[in-house]
C-alpha positions in Angstrom: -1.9 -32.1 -25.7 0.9 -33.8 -24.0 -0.2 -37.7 -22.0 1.2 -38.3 -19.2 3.0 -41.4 -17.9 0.6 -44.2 -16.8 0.2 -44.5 -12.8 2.2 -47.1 -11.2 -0.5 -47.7 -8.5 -4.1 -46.9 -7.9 -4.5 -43.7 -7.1 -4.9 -40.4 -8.9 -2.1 -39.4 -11.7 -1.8 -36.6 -14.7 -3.9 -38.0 -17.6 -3.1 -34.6 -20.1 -1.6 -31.7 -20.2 -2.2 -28.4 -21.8 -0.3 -25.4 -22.3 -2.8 -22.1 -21.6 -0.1 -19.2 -22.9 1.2 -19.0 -26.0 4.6 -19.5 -26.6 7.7 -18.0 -26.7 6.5 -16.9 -22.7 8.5 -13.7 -21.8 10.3 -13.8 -18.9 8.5 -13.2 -15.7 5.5 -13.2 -17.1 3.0 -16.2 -16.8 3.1 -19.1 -17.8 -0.4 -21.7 -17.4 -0.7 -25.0 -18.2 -3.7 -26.8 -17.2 -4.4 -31.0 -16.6 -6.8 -33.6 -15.6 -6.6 -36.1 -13.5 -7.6 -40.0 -13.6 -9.4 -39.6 -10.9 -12.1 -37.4 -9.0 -12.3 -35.8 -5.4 -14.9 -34.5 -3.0 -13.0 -31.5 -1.9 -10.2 -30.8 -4.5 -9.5 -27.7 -3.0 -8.2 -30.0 0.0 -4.2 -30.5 -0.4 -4.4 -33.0 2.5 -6.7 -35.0 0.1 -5.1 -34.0 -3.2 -1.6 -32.2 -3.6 0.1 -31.7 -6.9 2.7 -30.0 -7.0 4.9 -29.3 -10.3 8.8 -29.1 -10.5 10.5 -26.9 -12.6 13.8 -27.3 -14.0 15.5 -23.9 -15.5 17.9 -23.7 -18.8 21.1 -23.0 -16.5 19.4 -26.2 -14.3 17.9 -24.7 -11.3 14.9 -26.1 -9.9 11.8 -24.4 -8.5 8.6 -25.6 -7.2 5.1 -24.5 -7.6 1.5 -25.5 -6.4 -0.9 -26.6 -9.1 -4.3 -25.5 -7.7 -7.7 -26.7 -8.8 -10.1 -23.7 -11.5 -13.4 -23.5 -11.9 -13.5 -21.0 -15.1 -16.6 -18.7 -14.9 -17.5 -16.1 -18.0 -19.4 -12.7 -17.1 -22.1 -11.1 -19.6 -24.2 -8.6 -18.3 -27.2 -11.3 -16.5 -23.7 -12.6 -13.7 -21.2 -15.4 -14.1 -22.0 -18.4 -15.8 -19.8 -21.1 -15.3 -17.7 -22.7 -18.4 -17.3 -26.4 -18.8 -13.3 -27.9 -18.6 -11.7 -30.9 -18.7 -8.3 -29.8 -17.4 -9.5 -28.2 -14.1 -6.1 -28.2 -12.7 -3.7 -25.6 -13.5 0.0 -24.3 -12.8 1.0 -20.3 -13.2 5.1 -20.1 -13.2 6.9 -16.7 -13.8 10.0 -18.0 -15.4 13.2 -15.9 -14.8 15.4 -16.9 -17.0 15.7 -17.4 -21.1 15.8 -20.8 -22.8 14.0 -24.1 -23.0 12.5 -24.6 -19.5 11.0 -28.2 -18.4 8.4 -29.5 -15.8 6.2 -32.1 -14.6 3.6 -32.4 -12.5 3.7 -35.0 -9.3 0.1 -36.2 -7.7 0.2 -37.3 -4.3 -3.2 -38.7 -3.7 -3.7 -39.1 0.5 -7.6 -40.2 0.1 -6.7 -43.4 1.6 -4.4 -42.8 5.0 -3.2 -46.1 4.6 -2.3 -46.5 1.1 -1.0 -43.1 -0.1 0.4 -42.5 -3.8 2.5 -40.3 -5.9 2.9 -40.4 -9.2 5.0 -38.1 -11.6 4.1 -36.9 -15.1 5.8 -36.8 -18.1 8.0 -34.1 -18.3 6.8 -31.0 -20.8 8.7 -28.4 -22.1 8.4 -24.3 -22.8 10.4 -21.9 -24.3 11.2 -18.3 -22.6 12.4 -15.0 -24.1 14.1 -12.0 -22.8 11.7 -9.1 -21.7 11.9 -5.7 -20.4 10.2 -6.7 -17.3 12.5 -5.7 -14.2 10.8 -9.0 -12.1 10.0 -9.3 -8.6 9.9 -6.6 -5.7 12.4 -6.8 -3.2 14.1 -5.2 -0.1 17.2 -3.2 -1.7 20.5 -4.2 -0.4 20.4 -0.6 1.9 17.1 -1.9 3.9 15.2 1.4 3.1 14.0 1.2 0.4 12.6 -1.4 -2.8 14.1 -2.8 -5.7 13.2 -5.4 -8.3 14.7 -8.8 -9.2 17.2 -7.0 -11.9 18.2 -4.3 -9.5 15.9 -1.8 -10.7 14.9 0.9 -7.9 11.2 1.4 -6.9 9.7 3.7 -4.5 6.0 3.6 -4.4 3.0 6.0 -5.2 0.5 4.4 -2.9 -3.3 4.0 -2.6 -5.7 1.5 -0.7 -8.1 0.0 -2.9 -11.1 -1.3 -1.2 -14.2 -3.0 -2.3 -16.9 -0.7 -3.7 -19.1 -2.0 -1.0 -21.2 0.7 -0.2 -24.2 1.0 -3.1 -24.5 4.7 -2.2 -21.0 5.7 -3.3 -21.4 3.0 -6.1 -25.2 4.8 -6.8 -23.3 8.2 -7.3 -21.4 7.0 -10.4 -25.1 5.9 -11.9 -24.2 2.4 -12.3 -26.8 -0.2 -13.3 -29.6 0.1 -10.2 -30.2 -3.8 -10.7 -26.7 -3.8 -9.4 -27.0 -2.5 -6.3 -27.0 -4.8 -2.5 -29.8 -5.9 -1.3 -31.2 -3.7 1.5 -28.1 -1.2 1.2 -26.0 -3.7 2.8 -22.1 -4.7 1.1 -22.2 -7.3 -1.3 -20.5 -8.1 -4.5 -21.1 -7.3 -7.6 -20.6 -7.6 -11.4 -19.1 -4.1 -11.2 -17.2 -4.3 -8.3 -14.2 -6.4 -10.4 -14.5 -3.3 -13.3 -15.0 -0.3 -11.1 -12.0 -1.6 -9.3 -10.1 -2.0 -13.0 -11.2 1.6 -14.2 -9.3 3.1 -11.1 -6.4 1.2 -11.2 -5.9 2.5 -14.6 -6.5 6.0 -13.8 -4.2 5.4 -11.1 -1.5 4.1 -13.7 -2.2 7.2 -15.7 -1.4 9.7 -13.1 2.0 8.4 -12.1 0.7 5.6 -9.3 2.4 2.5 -8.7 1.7 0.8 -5.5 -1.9 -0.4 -4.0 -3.0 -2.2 -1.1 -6.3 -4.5 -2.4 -8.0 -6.6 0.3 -9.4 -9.9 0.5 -12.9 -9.3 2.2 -16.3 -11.3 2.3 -18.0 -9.0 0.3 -14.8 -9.1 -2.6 -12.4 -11.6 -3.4 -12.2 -13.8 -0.3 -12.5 -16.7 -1.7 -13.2 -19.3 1.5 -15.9 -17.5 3.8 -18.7 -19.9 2.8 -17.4 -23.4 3.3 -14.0 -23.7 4.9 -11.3 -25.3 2.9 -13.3 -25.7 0.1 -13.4 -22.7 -2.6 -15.7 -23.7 -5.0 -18.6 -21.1 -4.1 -16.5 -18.7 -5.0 -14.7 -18.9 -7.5 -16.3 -16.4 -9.7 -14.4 -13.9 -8.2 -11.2 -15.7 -7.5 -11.8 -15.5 -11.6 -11.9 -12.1 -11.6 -8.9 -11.4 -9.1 -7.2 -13.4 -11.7 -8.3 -10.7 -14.6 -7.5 -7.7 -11.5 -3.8 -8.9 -10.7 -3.1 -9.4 -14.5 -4.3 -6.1 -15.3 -2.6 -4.3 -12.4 0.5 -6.0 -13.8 0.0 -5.2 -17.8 -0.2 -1.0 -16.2 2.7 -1.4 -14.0 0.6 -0.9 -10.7 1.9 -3.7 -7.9 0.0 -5.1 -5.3 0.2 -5.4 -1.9 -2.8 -7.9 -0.9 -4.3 -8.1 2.3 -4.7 -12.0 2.8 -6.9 -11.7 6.1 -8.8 -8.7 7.7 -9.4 -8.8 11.3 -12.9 -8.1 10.8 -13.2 -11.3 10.1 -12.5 -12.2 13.6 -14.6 -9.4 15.0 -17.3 -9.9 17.6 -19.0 -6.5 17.0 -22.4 -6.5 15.6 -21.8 -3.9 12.9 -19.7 -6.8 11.2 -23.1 -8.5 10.2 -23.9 -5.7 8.3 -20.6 -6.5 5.8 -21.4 -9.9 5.9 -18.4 -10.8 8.4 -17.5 -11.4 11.8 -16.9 -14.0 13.9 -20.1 -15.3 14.4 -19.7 -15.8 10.3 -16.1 -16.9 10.3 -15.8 -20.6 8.6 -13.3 -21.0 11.1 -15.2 -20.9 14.3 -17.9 -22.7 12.5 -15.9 -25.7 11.0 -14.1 -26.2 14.5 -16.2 -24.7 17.0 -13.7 -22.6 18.1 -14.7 -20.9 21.6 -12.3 -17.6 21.7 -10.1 -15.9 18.7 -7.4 -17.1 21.0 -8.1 -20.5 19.2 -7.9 -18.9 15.6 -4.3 -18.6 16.4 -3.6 -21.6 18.0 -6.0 -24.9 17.6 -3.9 -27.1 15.0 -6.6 -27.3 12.9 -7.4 -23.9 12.5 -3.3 -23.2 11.5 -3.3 -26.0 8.9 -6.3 -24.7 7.6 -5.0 -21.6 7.4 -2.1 -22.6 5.3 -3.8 -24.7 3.3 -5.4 -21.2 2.4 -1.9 -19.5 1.8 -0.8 -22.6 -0.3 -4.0 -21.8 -3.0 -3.3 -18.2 -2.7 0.3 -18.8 -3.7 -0.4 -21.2 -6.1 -3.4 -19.3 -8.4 -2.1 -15.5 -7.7 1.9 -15.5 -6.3 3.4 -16.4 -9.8 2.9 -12.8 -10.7 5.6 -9.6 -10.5 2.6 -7.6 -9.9 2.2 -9.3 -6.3 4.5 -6.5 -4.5 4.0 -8.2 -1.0 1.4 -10.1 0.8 0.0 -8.3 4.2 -1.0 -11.6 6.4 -3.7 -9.9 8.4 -5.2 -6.6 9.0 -5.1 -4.7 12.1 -4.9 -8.2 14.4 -4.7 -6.3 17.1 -7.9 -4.0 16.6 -10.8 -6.9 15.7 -13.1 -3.6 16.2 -14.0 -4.6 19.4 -12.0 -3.1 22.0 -12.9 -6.3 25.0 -11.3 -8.6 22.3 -8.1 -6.6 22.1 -8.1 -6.1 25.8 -8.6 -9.5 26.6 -7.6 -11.8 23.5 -4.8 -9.7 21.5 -2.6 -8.2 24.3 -2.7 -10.6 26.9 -1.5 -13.1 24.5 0.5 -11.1 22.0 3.5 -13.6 22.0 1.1 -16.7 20.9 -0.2 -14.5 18.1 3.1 -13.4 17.3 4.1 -17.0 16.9 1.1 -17.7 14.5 2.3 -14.7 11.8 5.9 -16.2 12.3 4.5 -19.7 11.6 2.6 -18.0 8.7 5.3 -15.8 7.5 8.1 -18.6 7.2 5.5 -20.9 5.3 5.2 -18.3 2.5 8.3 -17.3 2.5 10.4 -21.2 2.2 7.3 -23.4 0.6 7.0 -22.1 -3.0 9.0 -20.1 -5.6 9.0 -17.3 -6.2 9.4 -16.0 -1.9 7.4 -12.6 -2.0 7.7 -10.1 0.7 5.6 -10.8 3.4 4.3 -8.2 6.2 1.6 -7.9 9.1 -0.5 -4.8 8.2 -0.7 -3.6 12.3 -3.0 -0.6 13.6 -0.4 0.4 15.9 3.2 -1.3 15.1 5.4 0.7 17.2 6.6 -2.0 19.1 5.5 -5.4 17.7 8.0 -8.0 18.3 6.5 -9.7 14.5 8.6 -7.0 12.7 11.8 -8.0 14.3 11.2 -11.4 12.4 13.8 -12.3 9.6 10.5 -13.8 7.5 8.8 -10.7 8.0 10.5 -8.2 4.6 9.2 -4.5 6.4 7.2 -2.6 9.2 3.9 -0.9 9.0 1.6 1.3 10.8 -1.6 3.1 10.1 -2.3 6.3 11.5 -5.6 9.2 11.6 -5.2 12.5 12.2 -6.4 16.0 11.7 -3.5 17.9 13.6 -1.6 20.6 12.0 1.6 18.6 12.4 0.3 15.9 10.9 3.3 15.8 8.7 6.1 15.6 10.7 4.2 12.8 12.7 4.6 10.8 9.8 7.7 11.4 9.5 8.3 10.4 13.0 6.5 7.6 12.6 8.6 6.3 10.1 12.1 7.0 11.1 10.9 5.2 14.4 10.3 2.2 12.6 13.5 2.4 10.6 15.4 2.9 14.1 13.4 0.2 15.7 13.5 -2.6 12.9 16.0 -1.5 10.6 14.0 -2.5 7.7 12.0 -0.6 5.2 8.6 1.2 6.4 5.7 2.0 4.8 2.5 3.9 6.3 -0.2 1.2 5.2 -3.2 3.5 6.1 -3.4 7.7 6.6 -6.6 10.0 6.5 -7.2 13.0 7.5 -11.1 13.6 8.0 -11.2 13.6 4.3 -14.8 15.0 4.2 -13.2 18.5 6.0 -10.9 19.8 3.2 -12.3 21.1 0.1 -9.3 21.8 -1.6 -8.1 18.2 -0.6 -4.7 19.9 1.3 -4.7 16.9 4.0 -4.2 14.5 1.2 -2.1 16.6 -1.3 0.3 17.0 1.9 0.0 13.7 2.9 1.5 12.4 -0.2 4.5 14.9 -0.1 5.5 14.7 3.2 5.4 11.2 3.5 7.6 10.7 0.2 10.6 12.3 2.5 10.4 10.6 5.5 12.3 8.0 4.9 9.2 5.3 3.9 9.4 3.2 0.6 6.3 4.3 -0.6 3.8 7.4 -0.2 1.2 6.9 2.9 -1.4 5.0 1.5 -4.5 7.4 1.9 -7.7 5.0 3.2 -11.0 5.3 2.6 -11.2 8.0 0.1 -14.6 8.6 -0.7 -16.8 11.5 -1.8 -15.5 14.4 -3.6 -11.7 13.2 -3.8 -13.6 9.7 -5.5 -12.2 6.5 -4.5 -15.7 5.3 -4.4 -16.3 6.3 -7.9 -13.0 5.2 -9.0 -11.3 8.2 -10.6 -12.3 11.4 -9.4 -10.1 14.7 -9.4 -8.0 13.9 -6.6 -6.5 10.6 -8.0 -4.7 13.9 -10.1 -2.8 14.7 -7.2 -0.3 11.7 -7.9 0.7 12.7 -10.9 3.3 16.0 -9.9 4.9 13.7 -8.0 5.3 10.9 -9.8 6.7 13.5 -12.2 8.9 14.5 -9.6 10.1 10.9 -8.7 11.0 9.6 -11.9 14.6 8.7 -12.7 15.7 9.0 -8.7 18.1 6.4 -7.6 16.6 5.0 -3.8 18.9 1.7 -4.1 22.1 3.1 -4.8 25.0 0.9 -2.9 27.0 3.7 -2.6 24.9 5.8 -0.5 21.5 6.2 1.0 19.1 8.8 1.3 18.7 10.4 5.0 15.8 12.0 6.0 16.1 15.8 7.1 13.9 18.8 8.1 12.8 21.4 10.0 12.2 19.3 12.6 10.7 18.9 16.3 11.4 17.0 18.9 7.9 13.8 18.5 6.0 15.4 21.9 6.2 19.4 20.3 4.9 18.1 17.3 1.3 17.3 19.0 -0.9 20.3 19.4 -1.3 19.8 23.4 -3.8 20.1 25.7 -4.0 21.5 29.4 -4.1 18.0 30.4 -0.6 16.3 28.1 -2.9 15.1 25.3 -2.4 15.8 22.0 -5.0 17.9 20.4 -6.0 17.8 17.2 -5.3 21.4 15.5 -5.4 25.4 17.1 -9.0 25.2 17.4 -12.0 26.2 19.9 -11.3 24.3 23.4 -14.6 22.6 23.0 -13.7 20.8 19.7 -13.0 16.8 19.6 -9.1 15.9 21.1 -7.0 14.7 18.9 -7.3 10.8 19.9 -10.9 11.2 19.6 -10.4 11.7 16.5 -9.1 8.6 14.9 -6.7 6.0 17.2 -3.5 7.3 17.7 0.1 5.9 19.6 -0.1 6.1 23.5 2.4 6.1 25.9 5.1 4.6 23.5 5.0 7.7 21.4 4.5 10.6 23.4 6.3 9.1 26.4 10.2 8.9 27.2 12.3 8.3 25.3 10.6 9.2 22.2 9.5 12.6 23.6 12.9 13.5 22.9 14.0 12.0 19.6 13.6 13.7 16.4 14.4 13.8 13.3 17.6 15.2 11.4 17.1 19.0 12.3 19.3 20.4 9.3 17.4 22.7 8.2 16.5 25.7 9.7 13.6 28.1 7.9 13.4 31.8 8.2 10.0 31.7 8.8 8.3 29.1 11.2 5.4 28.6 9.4 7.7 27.0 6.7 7.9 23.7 7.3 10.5 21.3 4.8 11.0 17.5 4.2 14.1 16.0 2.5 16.2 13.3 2.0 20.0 14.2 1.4 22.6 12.0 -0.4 26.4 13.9 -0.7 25.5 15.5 -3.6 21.7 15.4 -4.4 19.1 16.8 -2.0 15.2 15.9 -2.9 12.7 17.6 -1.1 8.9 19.7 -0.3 8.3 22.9 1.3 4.9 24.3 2.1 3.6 26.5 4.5 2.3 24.9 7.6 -0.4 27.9 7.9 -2.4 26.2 4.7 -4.1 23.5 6.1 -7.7 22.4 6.3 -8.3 24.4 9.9 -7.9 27.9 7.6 -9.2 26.8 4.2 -12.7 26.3 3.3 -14.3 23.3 5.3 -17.0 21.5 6.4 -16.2 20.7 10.4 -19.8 21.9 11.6 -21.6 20.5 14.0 -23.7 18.6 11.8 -24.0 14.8 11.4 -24.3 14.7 8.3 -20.8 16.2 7.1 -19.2 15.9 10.7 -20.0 12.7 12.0 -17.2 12.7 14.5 -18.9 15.7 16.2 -22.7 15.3 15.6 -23.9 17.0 18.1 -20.9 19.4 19.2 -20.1 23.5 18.4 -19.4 24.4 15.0 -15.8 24.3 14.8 -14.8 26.2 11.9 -12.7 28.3 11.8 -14.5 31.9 12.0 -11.7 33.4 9.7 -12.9 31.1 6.9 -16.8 32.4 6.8 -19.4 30.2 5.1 -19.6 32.3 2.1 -16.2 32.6 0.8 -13.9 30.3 -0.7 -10.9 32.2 0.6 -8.8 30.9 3.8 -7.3 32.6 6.6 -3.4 32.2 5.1 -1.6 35.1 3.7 1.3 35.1 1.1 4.7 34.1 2.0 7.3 36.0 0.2 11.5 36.5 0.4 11.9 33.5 2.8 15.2 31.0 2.9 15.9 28.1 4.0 19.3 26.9 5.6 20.0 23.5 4.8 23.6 22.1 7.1 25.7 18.9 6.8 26.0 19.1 3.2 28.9 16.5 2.4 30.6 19.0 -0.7 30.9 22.4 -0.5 30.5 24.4 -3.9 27.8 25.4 -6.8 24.4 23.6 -6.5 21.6 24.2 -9.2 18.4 24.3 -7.5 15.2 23.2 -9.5 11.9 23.6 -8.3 8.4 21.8 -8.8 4.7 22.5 -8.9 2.7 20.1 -6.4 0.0 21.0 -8.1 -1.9 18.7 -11.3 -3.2 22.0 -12.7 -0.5 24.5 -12.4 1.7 26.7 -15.7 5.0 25.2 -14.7 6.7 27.3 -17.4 4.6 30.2 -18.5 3.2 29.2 -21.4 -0.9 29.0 -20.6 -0.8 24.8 -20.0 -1.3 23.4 -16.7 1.4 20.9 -17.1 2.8 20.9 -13.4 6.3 19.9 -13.0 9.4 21.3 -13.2 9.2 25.2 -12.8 11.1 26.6 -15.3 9.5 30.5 -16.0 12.4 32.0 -14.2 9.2 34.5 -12.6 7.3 32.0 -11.4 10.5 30.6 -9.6 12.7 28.5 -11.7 16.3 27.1 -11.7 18.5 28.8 -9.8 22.1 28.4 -8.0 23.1 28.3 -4.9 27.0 28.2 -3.2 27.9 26.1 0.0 30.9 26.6 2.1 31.2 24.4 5.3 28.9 22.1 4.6 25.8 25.4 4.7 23.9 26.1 1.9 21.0 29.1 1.5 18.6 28.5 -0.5 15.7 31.3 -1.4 12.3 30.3 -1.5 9.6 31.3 -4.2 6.4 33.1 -2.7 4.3 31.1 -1.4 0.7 31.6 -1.0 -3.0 30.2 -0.7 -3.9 28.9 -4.7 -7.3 30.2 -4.5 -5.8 33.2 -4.6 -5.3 32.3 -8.4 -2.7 34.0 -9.3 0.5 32.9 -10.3 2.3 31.3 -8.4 -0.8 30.6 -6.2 1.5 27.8 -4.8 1.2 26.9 -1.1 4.2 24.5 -1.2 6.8 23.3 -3.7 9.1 20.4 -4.4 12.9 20.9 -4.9 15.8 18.8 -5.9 19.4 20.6 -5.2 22.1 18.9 -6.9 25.5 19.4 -6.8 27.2 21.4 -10.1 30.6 21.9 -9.1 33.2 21.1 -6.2 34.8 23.8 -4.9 38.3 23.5 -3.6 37.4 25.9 -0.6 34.9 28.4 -0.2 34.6 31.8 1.6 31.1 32.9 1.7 27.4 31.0 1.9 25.7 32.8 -0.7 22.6 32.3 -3.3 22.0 33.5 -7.1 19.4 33.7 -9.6 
């Protein structure tokens, strides 16, 4: 125990200090040290009562600054939280990034009386670092496509949302404790909702993911929704966020954590039901604010809100397993469309200015600066993204059209045009309850990896079969072929960067239309749901001039249109998927009757299935696809390219020998390596068969990954041809 200097005046000062980790600490990973004060406060929680703040000074002499913040330590048994007496309730976490002897020391600046404030400085205290494999922080790669971390390391992310297992009927499904479950069916938290949430995220780390979105919601870690500014309720699960983050990190799974959701905010009475809203929010409570205009711009309400920001930062932002914080939600969606009417859009540049304001406070107040974003609905055209605090764009987007590929791949290179900063798609789903075979997602994931994002569309609300409910069902498999596929790629090379290609439509031809212009939602019966029915979609900024005419790269043409390809091409590496369009959920075994119960978009409408998929089969309306090509132009080298291919598939004999290993094909009669000679920048490549895999027969493969790398430069070439 280390005792701090004496106080020079009357006011509050460091009375001991105490390291938490053990030494040597390895770099960038934590470092705690916990102290008491001399004195006592109502609200400790309260930086404009209480605000220490602890100054570290590297081996090489650089200094950093971090917030101390103020712990209560809870244990859990199986009867709740119990709450653990300390004497050293005030504790610093520092990620140091460099070897050696590292100092600090904690200042108090005690502001309880306005007209005699104090600071006072500690004694300084020393720790020792050590080298570490750890690759540090998450950053935007010097190319501004893609991630990288601190020591230059590339990343691109295999994505989830994790939410809250809020609803006890999905938790009820995984037979879970009954004395568990809400009260009255309604969300709550839970003693399982921290583990459940644990379980997954390992799973998720065992199957090749990397990335996840985790929220801060009333009924899971929000930490401020009782009492404003004060977080003492609740800090029983700030405790086990703690034991979440620090796991997530040990597994290699970063975070990108929603700090606000704008159902918080939300004036529709469903929110009650979640135990949020604005009728709830401490906010409008503690200041009586009158509209969610004045969220975003009564003073009191934006210092609250940083005072917020600063505890976050201070108890969770030392760690490398924060990827990037997501400052709110949807803002312009509250779930109540008269509030975005008449709150969000009217006044878009004054809430613009509050995520600015918000954005530049994490970014310059506190080492270490993590990327910061706004997690919009829309975000085709928000001004926020054109910030220099704000690290990357974002959009979420619902769909169950048969292009639903290439819109994301639209999607994102608009953003990359637009912003010229990495994109990521925050939020995709298909109507997940349609697909038995979990296509939507499975395609999902491998289209969005080639469209140019830095991480796989982030697949919301993934419930039932597929099991994000249950944390760990079958389809958290589907990561793992690509994951497989990924590892060892290069996204943050300086000498060149990936561009996104295809077989590619113009933005407007890739919407199934109807008579009327709209988009529909798949080649279905007339009578079914229209596409923007089904989940909110872009308006006029998408399907309007001058994006009806943009597209992506179109250098690859396929021999067949129902083969549809993704890629990114470097001069002399191509990665990339093909699948056949035809295999999607409208022509595989489905659910989309008119029945509430499985359809609930169209409870009372036709039975929309398709009628060449019949009730009692489990076969779909797609044939084989054999002895197609694909022509792939603008190759920088002409020459010999070996082309591999992969399995998409978790459970698939990759090589022949009886184990359902996916990845690389290499059973030369399932498809294999092969070669393939380009002369003028045109290369033909030869597609295995593809076909429907409950056909289940080999190769019972209705898509494929492929990487095409260049074997040999040719001085000149005279011919396009293809080998095996």
């Amino acid at each position: 125990m280390l005792l701090a200097r004496p106080a020079a005046a009357q006011g509050a000062a460091v009375s001991a200090i105490v390291p938490v980790t053990e030494a040597p600490v390895r770099a960038y990973s934590k470092f705690e040290a916990a102290a008491s004060l001399t004195k006592q406060f109502a609200n400790p929680y309260d930086p404009d009562s209480i605000a220490v703040e602890v100054d570290f000074i590297s081996p090489s002499q650089k200094r950093y600054k971090a917030y101390a913040f103020y712990l209560v330590p809870y244990a859990r048994d199986t009867l709740g939280w119990h709450r653990v007496p300390t004497t050293t309730p005030w504790h610093v976490r520092f990620s140091p990034n460099e070897a050696g002897r590292w100092q600090y020391a904690f200042t108090v600046t005690d502001k309880t009386d306005a007209a005699h404030v104090t600071s006072t400085v500690s004694s300084p205290a020393t720790f020792t670092c050590v080298p570490s494999p750890a690759h540090g922080f998450l950053r935007v790669a010097a190319n501004k496509r893609y991630w990288e971390f601190s020591d230059g390391t590339s990343f691109m992310g295999i994505s989830e949302d994790v939410r809250s297992a809020f609803d006890p009927a999905k938790i009820a499904s995984c037979t879970p404790d009954p004395s568990q479950l809400c009260p009255g069916g309604k969300p709550c938290y839970t003693l399982l909702t921290r583990p459940q949430q644990q379980a997954w995220i390992g799973k998720f780390h065992a199957n090749g993911g990397n990335l996840v979105r985790l929220w801060l919601e009333p009924y899971s870690y929000e930490f401020e929704w009782d009492t404003l500014g004060n977080y003492g309720a609740r800090q029983n699960r700030a405790g086990d966020l703690d034991s979440l983050i620090e796991y997530a990190g040990a597994h290699q799974v970063y975070v990108h954590l929603v700090l606000y959701g704008s159902r918080n905010l939300s004036t529709n009475a469903g929110t009650a039901d979640e135990g949020s809203g604005w009728a709830l929010n401490p906010y409008r409570r503690r200041f009586g604010l009158a509209s969610l205009l004045d969220f975003y711009t009564q003073p009191a309400a934006i210092r609250a809100f940083k005072n917020r920001l600063r505890y976050i930062q201070a108890r969770w932002g030392y760690s490398a397993a924060i990827a990037s914080y997501g400052l709110m939600n949807e803002p312009e969606m509250p779930d109540d469309a008269t509030a975005a009417n008449t709150i969000y859009y009217p006044n878009v540049a004054k809430i613009n200015a509050w995520f600015e304001d918000m954005a530049a406070f994490l970014k310059t107040d506190a080492y270490p600066a993590h990327l910061v974003s706004v997690d919009y609905g829309y975000g085709f055209s928000s001004a926020t993204f054109s910030s220099p605090n704000v690290d990357f764009s974002s959009a979420h987007y619902y769909t169950w059209d048969k292009n639903a590929q290439y819109q994301f791949g639209y999607i994102a290179q608009h953003h990359l045009r637009k912003y010229d900063k990495p994109f990521a798609q925050l939020e995709f789903g298909p109507q997940t309850w349609l697909s038995q075979g979990n296509q939507d997602i499975q395609q999902g994931i491998w289209s969005s990896a080639f469209s140019g994002a830095f991480a796989t569309a982030f697949l919301f609300g993934p419930d039932g079969r597929y099991n994000n409910g249950c944390w760990g069902g079958d389809g958290i498999r589907l990561f793992k072929p690509l994951s497989v596929f990924m590892a060892g790629e290069e996204f943050n090379s300086l000498t060149f960067t990936y561009q996104p290609i295809g077989t590619a439509l113009s933005a407007y031809a890739a919407a199934s239309r109807a008579s009327g212009g709209r988009p529909l939602g798949y080649a279905k019966p007339a009578a079914a749901p229209a596409f923007d029915a089904a989940g909110f979609a872009p308006t006029a900024d998408y399907f309007a001039a001058p994006f009806d005419s943009l597209n992506l790269a179109r250098d690859i043409v396929a021999s067949d249109p129902r083969l549809e390809v993704f890629a990114l091409r470097a001069p002399e590496k191509i990665l990339g998927w093909v699948h056949d369009q035809a295999y999607y959920w409208y022509n595989t075994p489905h659910r989309a009757a008119g029945n509430p119960a499985l359809f609930p978009l169209n409870p009372t409408g036709p039975d929309i299935r398709n009628p060449a998929v019949p009730l009692d089969t489990s076969m779909p309306a797609v044939s084989p696809l054999a002895n197609q090509t694909i022509t792939i132009s603008g190759l920088a080298h002409n020459g010999v390219y070996t082309v591999e291919w992969y399995s998409t598939a978790y459970a698939y004999d990759s090589n022949g020998t009886g184990k359902l290993d996916g990845g690389r094909i290499t059973n030369p009669r399932l498809g294999g390596s092969s070669r393939a000679t380009a002369n003028g920048g045109i290369l033909l490549v030869a597609v295995p068969k593809l076909q429907p895999t409950e056909l289940g027969e080999p190769p019972f493969a209705p898509d494929y990954g492929f990487k095409i790398t260049l074997e040999s430069e040719a001085d000149h070439d005279d011919t396009v041809s293809t080998s095996h």
